[in-house]
NUSE-562520 format. One record per atom (N, C-alpha, C): residue in three letters; atom name; z, y, x; residue number from 1. Coordinates in nm, 3 decimals. Layout:
<sites>
SITE   r  a       z       y       x   k
SITE ALA CA       Z       Y       X NUM
...
</sites>
This chain:
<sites>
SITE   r  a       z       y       x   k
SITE UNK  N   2.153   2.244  -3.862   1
SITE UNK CA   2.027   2.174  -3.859   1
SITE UNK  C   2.049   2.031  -3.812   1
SITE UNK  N   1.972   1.887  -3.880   2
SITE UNK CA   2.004   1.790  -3.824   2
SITE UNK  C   1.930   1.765  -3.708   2
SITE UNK  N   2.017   1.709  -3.579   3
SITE UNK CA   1.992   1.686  -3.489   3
SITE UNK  C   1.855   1.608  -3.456   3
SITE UNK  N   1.855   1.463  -3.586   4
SITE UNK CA   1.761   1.370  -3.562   4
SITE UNK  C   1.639   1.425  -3.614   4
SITE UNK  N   1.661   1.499  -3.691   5
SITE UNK CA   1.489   1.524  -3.724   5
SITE UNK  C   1.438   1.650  -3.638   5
SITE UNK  N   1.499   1.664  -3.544   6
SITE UNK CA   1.411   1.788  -3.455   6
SITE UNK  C   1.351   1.683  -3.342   6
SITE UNK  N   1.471   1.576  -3.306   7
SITE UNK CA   1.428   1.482  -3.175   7
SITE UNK  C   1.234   1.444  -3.156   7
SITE UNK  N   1.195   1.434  -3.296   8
SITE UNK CA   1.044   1.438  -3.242   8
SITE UNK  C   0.962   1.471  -3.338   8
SITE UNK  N   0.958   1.582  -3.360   9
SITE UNK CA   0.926   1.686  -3.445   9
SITE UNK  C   0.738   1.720  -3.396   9
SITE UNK  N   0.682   1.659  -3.347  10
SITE UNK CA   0.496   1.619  -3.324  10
SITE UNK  C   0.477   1.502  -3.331  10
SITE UNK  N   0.587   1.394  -3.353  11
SITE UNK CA   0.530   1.235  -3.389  11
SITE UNK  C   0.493   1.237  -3.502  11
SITE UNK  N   0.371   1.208  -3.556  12
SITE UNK CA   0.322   1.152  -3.691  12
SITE UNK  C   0.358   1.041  -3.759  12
SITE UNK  N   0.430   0.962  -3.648  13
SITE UNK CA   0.505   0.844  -3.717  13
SITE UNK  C   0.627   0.854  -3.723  13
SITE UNK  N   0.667   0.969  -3.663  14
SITE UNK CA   0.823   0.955  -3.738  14
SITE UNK  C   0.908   0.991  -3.804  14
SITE UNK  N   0.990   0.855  -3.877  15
SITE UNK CA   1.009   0.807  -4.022  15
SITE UNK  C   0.967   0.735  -4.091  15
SITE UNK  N   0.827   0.693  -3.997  16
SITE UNK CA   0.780   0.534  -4.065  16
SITE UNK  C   0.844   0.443  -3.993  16
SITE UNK  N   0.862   0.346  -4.090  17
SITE UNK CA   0.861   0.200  -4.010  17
SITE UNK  C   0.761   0.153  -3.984  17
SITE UNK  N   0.773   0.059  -3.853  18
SITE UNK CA   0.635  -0.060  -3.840  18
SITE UNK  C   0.605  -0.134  -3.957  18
SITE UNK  N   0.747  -0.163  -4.034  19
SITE UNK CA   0.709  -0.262  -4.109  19
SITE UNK  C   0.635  -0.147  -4.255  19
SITE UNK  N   0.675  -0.049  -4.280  20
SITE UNK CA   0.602   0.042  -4.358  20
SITE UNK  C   0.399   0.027  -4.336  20
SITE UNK  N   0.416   0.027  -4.211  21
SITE UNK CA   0.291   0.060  -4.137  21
SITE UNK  C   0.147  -0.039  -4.180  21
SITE UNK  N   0.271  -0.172  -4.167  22
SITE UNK CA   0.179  -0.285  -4.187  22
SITE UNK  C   0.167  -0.299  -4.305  22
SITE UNK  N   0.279  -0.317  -4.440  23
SITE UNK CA   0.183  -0.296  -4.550  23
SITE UNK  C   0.146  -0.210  -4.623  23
SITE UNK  N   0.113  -0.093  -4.511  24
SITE UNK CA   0.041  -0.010  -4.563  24
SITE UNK  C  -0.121  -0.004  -4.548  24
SITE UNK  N  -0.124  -0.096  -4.406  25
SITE UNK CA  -0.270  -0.125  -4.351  25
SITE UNK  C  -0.321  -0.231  -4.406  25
SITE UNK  N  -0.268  -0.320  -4.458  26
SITE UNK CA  -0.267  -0.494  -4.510  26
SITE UNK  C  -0.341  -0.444  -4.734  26
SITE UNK  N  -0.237  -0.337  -4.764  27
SITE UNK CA  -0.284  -0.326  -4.915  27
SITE UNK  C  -0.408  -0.245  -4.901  27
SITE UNK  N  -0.412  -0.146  -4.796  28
SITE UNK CA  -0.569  -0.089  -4.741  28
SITE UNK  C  -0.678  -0.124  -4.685  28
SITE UNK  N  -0.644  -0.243  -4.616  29
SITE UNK CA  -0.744  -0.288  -4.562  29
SITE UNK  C  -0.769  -0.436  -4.602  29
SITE UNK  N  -0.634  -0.497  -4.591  30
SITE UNK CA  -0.630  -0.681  -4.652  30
SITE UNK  C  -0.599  -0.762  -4.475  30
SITE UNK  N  -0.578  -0.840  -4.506  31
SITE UNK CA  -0.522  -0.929  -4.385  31
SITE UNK  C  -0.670  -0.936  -4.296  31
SITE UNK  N  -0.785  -0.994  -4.376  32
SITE UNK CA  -0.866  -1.010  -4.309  32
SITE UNK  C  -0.979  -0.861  -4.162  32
SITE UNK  N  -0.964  -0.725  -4.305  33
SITE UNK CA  -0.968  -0.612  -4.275  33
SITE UNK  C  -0.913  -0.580  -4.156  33
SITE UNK  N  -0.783  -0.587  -4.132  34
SITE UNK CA  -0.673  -0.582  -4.023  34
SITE UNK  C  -0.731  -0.655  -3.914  34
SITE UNK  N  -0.755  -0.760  -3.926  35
SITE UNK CA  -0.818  -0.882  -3.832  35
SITE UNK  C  -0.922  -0.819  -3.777  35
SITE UNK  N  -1.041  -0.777  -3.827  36
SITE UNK CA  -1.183  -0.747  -3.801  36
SITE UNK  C  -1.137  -0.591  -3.685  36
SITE UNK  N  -1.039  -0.544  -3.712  37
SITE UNK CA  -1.037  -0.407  -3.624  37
SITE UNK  C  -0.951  -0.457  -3.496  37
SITE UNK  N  -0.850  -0.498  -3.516  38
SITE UNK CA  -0.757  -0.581  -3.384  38
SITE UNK  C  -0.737  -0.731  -3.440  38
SITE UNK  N  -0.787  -0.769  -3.329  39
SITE UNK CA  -0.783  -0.912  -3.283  39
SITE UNK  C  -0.689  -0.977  -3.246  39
SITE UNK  N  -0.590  -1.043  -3.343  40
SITE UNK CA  -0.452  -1.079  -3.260  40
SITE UNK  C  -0.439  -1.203  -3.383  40
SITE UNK  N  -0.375  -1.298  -3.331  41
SITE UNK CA  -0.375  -1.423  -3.403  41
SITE UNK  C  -0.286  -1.421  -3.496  41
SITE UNK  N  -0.196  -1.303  -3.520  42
SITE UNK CA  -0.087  -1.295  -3.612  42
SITE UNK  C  -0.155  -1.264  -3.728  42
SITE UNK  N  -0.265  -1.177  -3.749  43
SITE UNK CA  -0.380  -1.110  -3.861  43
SITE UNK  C  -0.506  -1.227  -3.890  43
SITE UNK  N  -0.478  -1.364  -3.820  44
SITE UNK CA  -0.606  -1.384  -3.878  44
SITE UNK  C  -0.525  -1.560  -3.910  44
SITE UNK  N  -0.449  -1.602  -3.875  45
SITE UNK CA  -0.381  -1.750  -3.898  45
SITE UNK  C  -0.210  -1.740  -3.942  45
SITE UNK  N  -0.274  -1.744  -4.102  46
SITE UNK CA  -0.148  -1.747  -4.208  46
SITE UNK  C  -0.069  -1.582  -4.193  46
SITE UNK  N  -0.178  -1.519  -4.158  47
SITE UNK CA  -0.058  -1.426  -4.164  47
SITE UNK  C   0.035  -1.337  -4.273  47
SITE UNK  N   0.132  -1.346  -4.181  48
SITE UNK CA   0.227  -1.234  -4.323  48
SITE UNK  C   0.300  -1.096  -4.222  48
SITE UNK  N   0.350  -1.027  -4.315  49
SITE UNK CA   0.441  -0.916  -4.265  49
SITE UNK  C   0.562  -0.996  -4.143  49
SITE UNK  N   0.610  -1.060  -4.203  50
SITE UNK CA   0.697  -1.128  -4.099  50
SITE UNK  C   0.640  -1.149  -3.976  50
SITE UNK  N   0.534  -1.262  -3.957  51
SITE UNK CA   0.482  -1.293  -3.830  51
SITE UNK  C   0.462  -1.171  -3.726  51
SITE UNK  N   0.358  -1.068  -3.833  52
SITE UNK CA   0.339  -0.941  -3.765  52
SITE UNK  C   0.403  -0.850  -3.695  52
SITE UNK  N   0.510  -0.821  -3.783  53
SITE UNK CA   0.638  -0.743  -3.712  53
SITE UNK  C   0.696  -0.829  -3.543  53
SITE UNK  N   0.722  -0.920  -3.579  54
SITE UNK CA   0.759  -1.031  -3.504  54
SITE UNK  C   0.699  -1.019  -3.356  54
SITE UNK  N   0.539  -1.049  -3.394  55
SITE UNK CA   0.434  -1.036  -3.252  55
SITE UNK  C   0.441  -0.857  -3.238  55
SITE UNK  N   0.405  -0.763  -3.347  56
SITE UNK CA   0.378  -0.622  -3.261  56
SITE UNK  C   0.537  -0.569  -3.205  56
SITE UNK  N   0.685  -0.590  -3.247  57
SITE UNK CA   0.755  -0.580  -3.184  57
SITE UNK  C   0.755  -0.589  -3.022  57
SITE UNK  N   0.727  -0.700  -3.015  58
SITE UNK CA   0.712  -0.787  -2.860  58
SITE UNK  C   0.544  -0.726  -2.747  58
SITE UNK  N   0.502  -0.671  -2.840  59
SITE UNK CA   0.380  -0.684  -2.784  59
SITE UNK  C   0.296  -0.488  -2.794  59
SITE UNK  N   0.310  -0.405  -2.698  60
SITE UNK CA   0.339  -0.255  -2.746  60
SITE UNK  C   0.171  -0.265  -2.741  60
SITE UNK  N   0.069  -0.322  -2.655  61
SITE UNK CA  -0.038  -0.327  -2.650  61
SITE UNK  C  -0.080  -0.290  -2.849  61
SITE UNK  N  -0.050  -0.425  -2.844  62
SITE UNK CA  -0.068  -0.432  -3.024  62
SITE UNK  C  -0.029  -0.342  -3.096  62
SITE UNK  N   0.089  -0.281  -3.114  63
SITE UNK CA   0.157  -0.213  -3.158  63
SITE UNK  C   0.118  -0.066  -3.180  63
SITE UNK  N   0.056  -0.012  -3.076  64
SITE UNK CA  -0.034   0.095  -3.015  64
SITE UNK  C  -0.190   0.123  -3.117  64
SITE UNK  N  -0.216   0.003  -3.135  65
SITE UNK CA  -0.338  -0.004  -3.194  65
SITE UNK  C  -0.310  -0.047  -3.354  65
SITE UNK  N  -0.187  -0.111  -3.387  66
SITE UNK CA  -0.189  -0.090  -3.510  66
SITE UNK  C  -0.147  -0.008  -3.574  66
SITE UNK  N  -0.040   0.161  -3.467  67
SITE UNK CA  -0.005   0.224  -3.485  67
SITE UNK  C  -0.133   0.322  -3.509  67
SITE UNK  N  -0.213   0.311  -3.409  68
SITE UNK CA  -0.348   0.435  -3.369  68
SITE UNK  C  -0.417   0.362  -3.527  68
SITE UNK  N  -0.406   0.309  -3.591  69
SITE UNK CA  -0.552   0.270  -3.671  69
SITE UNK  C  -0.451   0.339  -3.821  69
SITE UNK  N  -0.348   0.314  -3.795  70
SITE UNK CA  -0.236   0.363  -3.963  70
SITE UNK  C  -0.304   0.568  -3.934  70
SITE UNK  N  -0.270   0.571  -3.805  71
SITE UNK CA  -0.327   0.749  -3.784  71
SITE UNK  C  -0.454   0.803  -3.841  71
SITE UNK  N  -0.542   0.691  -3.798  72
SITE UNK CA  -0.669   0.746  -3.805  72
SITE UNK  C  -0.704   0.711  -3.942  72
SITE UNK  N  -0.678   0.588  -3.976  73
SITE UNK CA  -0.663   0.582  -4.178  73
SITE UNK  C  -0.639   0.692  -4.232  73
SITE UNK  N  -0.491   0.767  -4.199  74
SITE UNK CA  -0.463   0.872  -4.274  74
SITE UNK  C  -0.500   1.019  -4.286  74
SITE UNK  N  -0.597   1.019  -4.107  75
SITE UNK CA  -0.651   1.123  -4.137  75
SITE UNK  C  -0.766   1.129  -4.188  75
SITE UNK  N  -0.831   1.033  -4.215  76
SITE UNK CA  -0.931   0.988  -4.290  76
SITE UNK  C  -0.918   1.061  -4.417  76
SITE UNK  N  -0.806   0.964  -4.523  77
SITE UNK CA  -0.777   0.995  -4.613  77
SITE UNK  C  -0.761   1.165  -4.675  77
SITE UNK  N  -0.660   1.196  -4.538  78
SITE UNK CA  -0.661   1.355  -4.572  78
SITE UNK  C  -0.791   1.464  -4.590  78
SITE UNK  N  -0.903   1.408  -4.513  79
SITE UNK CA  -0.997   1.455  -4.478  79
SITE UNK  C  -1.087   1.458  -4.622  79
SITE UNK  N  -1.080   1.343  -4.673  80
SITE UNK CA  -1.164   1.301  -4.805  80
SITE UNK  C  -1.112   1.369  -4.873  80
SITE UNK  N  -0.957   1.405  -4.894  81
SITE UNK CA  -0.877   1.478  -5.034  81
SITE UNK  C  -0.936   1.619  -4.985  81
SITE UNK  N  -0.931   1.628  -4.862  82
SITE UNK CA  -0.958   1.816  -4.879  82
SITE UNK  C  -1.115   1.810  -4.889  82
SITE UNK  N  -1.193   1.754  -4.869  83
SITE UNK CA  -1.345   1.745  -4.909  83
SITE UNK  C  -1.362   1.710  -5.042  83
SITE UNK  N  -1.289   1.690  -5.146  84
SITE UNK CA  -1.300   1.650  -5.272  84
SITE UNK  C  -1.247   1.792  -5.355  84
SITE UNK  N  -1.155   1.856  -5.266  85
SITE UNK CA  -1.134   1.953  -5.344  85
SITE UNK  C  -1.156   2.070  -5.278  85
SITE UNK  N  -1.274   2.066  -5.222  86
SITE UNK CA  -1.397   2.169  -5.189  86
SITE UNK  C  -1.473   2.217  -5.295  86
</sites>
């Protein structure tokens, strides 16, 4: 059995990247979208994937919340697919 994939075997994020994360929230939501839920100057002046990674690296506050909002997106999503095929 591989070692690394038991190490955290109840994280929902792991195997994503941050940088996965962000444009996954950015083609779902849009730069501005992103902006309106967390407030951080990297999402609302010029931003790109680069800058972002850059500041939520450094910054776990941020990171936390752009991690918690990719979660709650997806259980969203899941929620709609199994209510659609009700």
């Amino acid at each position: 059995m591989n070692a690394m994939a038991n190490e955290q075997p109840k994280n929902p994020l792991h195997g994503i990247t941050l940088k996965d994360i962000v444009e996954d929230l950015v083609l779902r939501r849009g730069w501005e979208g992103l902006a309106d839920e967390i407030n951080v100057r990297c999402f609302i002046v010029d931003p790109s994937v680069k800058s972002s990674l850059t500041f939520l690296r450094k910054t776990e506050w941020a990171r936390r919340q752009v991690e918690g909002l990719y979660l709650a997106d997806h259980r969203a999503l899941k929620r709609e697919a199994a209510a659609s095929q009700s």
